[in-house]
C-alpha positions as CSV (number, residue, x, y, z in Angstrom):
1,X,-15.8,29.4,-16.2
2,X,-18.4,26.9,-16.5
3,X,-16.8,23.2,-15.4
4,X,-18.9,20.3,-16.0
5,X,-18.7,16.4,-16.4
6,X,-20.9,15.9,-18.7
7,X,-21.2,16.8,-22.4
8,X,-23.3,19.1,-22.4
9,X,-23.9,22.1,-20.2
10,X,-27.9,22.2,-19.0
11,X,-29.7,24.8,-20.8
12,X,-26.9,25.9,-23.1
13,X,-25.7,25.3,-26.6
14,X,-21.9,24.4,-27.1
15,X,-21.0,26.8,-30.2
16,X,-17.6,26.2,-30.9
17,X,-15.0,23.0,-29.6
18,X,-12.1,25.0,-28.4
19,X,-10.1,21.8,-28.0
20,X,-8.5,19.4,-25.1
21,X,-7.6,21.3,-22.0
22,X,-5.6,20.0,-19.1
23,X,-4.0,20.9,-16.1
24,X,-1.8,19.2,-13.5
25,X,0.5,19.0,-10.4
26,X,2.7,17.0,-8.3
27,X,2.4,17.7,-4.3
28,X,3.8,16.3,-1.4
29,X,3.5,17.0,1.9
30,X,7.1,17.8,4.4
31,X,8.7,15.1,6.6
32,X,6.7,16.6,10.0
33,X,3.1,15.8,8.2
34,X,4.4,12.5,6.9
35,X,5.5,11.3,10.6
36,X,1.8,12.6,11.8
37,X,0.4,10.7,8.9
38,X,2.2,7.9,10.0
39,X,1.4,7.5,13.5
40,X,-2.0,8.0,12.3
41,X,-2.0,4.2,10.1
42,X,-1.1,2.7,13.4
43,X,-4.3,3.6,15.2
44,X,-6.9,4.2,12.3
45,X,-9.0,7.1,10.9
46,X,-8.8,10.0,8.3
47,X,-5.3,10.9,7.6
48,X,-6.3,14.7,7.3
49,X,-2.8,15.6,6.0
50,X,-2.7,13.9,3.0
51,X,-6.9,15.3,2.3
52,X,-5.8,18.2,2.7
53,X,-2.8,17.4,0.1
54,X,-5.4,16.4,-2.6
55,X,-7.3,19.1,-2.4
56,X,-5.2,21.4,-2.5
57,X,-3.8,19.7,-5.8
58,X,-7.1,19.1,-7.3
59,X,-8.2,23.0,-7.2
60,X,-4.5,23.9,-8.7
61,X,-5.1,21.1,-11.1
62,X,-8.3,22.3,-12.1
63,X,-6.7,26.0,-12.0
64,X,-4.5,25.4,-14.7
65,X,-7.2,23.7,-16.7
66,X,-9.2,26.8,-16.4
67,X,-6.3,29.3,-17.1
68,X,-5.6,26.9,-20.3
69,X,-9.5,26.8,-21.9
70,X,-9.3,30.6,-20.9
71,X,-6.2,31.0,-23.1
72,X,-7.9,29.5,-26.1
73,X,-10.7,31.2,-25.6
74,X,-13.2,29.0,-24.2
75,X,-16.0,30.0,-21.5
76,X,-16.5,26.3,-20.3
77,X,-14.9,23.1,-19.8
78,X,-17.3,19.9,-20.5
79,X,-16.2,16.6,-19.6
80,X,-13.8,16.9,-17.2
81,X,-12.3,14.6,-15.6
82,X,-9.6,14.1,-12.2
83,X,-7.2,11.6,-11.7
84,X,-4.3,10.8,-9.9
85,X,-1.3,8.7,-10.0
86,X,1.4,8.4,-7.6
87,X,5.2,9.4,-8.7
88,X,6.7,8.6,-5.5
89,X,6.6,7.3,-2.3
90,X,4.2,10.5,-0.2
91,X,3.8,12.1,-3.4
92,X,0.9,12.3,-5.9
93,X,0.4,14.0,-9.8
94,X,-3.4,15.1,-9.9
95,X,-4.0,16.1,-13.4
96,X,-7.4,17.7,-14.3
97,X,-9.0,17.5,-18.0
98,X,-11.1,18.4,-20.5
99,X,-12.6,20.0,-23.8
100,X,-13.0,23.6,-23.6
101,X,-16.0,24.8,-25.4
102,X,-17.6,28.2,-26.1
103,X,-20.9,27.7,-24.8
104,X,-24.5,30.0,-25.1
């Protein structure tokens, strides 16, 4: 599957709009990597935890996307787009989007 952010794919001719494609999830990391995340305000620097968190949710996000453009037939996904909103304290929704597209 071709992803792209743009709205076109270099070198290749969209055919056919497949249609808006999307794919999301809501993670949270367990009480032990919360109280490590905490400590780790308190004297500064990269909470790795919670980047580890979001990535892991943006490549399921984007997963599902895939699996959804691949269910209606598309072999790429122009425009996409991340984003992220929180639902809760220590928990996030990353939800992935796009247009699928059949392109040649």
């Amino acid at each position: 599957m071709i992803i792209v952010t743009t709205e076109f794919v270099p070198g290749m001719e969209v055919k056919e709009l497949k249609g808006f494609v999307r794919g999301s999830t809501v993670q949270s990391k367990h009480i032990g990597k919360d109280i490590l995340a905490g400590f780790k305000t308190i004297v500064g620097g990269e909470i790795k935890e919670y980047t580890e968190m979001m990535d892991e949710a943006r490549q399921l996000a984007i997963g599902r996307m895939v699996e959804d453009a691949r269910k209606k037939g598309a072999n790429a996904v122009i425009c996409m787009r991340l984003e992220s909103s929180a639902v809760m304290q220590n928990a996030s929704e990353i939800i992935a989007y796009g247009t699928a597209v059949v392109a040649e």
